[in-house]
N, C-alpha and C positions, 0 to 999 in steps of 0.2 A: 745706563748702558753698562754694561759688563765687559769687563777684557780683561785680560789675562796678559798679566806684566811677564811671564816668562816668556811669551809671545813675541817681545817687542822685538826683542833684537834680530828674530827670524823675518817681521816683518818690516823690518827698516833695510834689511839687508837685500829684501824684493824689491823696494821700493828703489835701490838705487842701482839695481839691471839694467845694463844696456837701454835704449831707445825702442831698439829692435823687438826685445821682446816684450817691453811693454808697449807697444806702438799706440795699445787706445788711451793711455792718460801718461802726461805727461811726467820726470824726474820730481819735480819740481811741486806739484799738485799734491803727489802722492806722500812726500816728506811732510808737507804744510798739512794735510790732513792727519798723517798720524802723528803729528806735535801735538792738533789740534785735541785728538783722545786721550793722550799723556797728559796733560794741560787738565782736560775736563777728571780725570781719576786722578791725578794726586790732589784737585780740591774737594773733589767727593774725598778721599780718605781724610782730609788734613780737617773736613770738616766733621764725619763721624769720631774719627778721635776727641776732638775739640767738644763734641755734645756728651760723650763719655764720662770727658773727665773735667771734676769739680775744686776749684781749690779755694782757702780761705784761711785764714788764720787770727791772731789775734798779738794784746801788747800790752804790759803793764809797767809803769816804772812808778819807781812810791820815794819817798822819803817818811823816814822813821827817826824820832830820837825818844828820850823818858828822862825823867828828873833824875833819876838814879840809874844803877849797873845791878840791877834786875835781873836785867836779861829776858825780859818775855816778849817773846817772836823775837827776837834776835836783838832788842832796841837796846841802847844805854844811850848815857849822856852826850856819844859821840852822836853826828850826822852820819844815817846809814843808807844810801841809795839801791842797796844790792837786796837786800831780803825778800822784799814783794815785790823784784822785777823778776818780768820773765817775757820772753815773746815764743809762739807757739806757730807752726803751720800746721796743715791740716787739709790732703789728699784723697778724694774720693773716686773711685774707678767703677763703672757702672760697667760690670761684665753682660750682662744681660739685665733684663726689667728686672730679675727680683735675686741678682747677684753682684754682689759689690765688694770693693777691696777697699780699706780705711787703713792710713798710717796717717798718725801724729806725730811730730819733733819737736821737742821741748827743750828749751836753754833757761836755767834758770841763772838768775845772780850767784844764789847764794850759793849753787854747785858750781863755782868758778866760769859757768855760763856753758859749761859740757851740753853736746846734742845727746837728748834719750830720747826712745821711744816711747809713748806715754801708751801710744795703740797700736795695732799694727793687727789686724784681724780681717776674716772673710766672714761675709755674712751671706746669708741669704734664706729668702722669703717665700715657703712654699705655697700653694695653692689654696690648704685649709686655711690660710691666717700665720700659722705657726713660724717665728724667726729664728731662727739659729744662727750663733755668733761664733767663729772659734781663733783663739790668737790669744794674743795679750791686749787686757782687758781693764775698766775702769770696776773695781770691786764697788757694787751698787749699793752703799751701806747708808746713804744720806740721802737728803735732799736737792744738795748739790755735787754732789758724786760727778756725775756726766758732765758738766762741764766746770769742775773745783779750781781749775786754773785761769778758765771765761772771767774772770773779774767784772768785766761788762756785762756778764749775764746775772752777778749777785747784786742786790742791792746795796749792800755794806760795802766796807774797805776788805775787809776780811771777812771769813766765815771764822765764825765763833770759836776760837784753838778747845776753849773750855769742852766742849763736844768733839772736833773736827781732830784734836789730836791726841783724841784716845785710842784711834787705831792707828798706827805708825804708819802703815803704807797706804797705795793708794790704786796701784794694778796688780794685776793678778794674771797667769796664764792659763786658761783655762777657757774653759766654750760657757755658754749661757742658753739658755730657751726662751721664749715671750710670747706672750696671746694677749690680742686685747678684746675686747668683752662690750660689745658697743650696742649701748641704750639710747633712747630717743636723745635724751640730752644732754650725755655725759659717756665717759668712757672709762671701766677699770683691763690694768695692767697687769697682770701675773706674769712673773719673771724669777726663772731655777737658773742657778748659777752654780760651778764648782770647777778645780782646780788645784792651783799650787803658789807659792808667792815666797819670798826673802825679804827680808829686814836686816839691813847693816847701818847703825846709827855710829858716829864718830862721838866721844866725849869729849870734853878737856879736862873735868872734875872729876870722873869716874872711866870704868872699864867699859870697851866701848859695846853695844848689842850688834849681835851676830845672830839672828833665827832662822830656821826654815821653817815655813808655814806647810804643812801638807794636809791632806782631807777635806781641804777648802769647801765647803758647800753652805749653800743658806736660798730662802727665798724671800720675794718682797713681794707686795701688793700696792696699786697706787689708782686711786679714785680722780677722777677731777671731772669738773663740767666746765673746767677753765675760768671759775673766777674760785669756787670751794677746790682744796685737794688735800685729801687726808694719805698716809701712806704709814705701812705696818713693812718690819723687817725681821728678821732671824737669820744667824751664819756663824757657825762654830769650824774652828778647825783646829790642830795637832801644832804644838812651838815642840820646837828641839835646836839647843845652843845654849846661847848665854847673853843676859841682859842684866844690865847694872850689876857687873858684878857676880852674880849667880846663873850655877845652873840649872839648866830647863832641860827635862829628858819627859819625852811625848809626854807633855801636859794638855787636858782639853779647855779652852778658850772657846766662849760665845760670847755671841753679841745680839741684842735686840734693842730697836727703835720704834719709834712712833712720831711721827711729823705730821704736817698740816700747815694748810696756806689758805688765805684771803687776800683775793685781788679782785678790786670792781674799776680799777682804771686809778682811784684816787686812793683809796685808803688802804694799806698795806700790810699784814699781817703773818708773820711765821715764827713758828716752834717745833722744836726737838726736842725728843727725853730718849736718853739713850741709856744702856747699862752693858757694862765688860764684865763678864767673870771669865776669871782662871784659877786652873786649879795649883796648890803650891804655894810658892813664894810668893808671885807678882800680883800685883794689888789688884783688887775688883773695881771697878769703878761705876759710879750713880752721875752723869751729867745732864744739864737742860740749859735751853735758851727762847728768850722771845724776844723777837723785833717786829718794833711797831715803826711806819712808817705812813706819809701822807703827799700825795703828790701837786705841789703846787706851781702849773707852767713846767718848764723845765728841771724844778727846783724839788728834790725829795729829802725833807729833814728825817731823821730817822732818831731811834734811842733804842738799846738793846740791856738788857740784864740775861746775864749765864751764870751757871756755877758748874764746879765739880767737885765730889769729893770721896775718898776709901772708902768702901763699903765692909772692909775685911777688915780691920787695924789690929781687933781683939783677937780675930782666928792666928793669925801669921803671928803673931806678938806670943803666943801659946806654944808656938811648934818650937820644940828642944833645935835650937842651935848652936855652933860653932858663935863666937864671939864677936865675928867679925860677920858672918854671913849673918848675922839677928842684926848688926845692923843697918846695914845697908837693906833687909828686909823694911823695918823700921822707916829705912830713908824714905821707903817708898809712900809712906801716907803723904798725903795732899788733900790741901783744900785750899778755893779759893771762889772767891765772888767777883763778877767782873764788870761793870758799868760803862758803856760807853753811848755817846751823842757825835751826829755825823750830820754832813749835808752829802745828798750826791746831786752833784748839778749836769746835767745834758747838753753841754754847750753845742756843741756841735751833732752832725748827723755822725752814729758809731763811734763817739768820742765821748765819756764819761770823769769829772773830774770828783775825788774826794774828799771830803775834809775828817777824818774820824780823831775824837779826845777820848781814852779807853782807862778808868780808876782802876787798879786792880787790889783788892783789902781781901778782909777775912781769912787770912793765912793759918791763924792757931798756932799750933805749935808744930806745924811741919814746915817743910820748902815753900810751900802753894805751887809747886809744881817748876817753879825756877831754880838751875841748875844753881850757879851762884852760893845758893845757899844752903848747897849741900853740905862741902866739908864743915862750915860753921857749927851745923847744927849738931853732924856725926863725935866734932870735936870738943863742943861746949854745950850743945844742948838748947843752945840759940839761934833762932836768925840773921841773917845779917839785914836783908830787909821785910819790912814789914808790909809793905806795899808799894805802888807804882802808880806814874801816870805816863800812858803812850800816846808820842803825837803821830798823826800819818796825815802825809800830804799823797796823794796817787793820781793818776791817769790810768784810764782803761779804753780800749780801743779795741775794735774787729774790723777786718777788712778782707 
């Protein structure tokens, strides 16, 4: 039925004229009927709203500690409950069939549990196939991109830092495009992306990074028939500011990946090789990782080997500098190999428990990428450590 609420009060206000002039239906009839249509539209609306809109979110809390003050992912010898917590909602507003509004709120630990926005974007889905996204966005660089904060969605405790934290951030503002390309039994993804983004890292060892990212663009491709999925990436864009110390005046940074998965229900299978270049001071980087996993009942043991390491060390180490700026260029090689054995057990429905021991070695003669042992090495030429072992206990949950 349709009616028109500005209506109402014109016709509540007939409804309770004299006797006289209403003499064929009763004061009394006529109130009780029009409650009755008030009554029937606000549960028609409260119900179309209600089909609109989507909500859901997610939940992580971990404990962290390591045999030593390392420092990698945030662990040392204290008990640390804030690093891999975080809890997330997540809003979806179906404007029409093939328009929608998405915002994410994100509270992490270790940003003293501040609400950001992780998403916040309209999308929508034209007739050819073709999606368009625009707002603030998940920069599509990995495998786990889209849902990097889902914990419940990865198999591991964490996703691999050795790859995962060669790119500093993690959204970006900017629109996106997507087609999917759909064969008898499998489906490929192409997806252009571009934009703008910032990077503000705090140090305690060093000067803190301040960057603007601009020219943002890159594209990806992503295969799967849902048990195989290979996926190919490319996205360069413009830094200008200051990281560790040094300045960046529009330098070009790219990045290219390569991933792939095997999933048949039991046996588990993923890898990434990724590579950063920039041009200048800041270091190039080569990383990779594979995890093998096996799923037994509820029960999924896992083992993963990653690495990373400078691909530039000789270039930067050549360029005539200031004494100070060569070394903290210098500080920037890294290398490090990273071993870890995990169980993720299922106990409940949407409830995910982890157990991950992570070795961290092969340092060489740099950092291996932990702050820590920075001044040590700037000052003496040393480490102070040589390596690590990280314990995590976590919970992951969606609801």
């Amino acid at each position: 039925m349709n009616f028109n609420l500005k209506a109402l009060p014109i016709a509540i206000s007939i409804a309770l004229l004299p006797s006289a002039v209403l003499a064929d239906e009763s004061t009394e009839a006529k109130v009780a009927k029009l409650e009755q249509q008030v009554q029937s539209l606000q549960a028609q609306q409260t119900k179309s709203l209600a089909d609109k809109f989507n909500f859901n979110g997610f939940i992580s809390g971990a404990y962290i500690s390591a045999d030593n003050n390392a420092g990698y992912n945030g662990a040392t010898t204290s008990a640390d409950f804030s690093q891999d917590s975080k809890i997330g909602f997540q809003g979806t507003f179906n404007i029409s069939n093939n328009t929608q509004a998405v915002l994410q709120l994100m509270m992490k630990g270790e940003n003293d549990w501040d609400v950001e926005a992780e998403w916040a974007y309209l999308s929508h889905r034209f007739d050819n196939g073709i999606k368009i996204r625009g707002g603030k966005l998940r920069v599509p660089l990995f495998m786990y991109s889209d849902y990097l904060d889902v914990g419940y969605a990865q198999p591991f405790a964490r996703p691999p830092g050795e790859v995962y934290d060669q790119v500093p951030f993690s959204s970006y503002t900017g629109v996106d495009l997507a087609y999917d390309f759909e064969f008898d039994d499998s489906t490929l993804t192409v997806q252009a992306f571009g934009g703008e983004s910032d990077v503000e890292v705090e140090s305690d060892t060093s000067s803190d990074t301040n960057l603007d990212l601009s020219n943002l663009m890159g594209i990806n491709a992503s295969w799967t028939d849902l048990t195989w999925t290979v996926r190919a990436v490319y996205g360069e864009t413009v830094l200008d500011g200051t990281a560790s110390g040094l300045g960046i005046d529009d330098e070009k940074a790219t990045f290219n990946g390569l991933g792939g998965s095997y999933d048949n229900g039991s046996f588990l299978a993923v890898a990434e090789w990724t590579t950063v270049d920039i041009e200048g001071l800041l270091a190039d980087t080569e990383s990779a990782y594979l995890t093998l996993g096996y799923r037994i009942s509820s029960f999924t043991p896992y083992v993963t080997a990653a690495y990373v390491k400078t691909t530039d060390n000789d270039v930067r180490g050549a360029i005539p500098l200031p004494e100070l700026a060569a070394q903290l260029s210098a500080a920037l090689n890294e290398e490090r190999t990273a071993y870890s054995v995990g169980l993720r057990w299922d106990a409940i429905d949407n409830v995910a428990l982890k157990f991950d021991v992570t070795y961290l070695t092969d340092f060489g003669d740099t950092t291996g990428g932990t702050s820590p042992n920075l001044l040590p090495l700037l000052m003496t030429g040393e480490n102070m450590y040589d390596d690590s072992m990280v314990y995590t206990v976590k919970f992951d949950a969606v609801f």
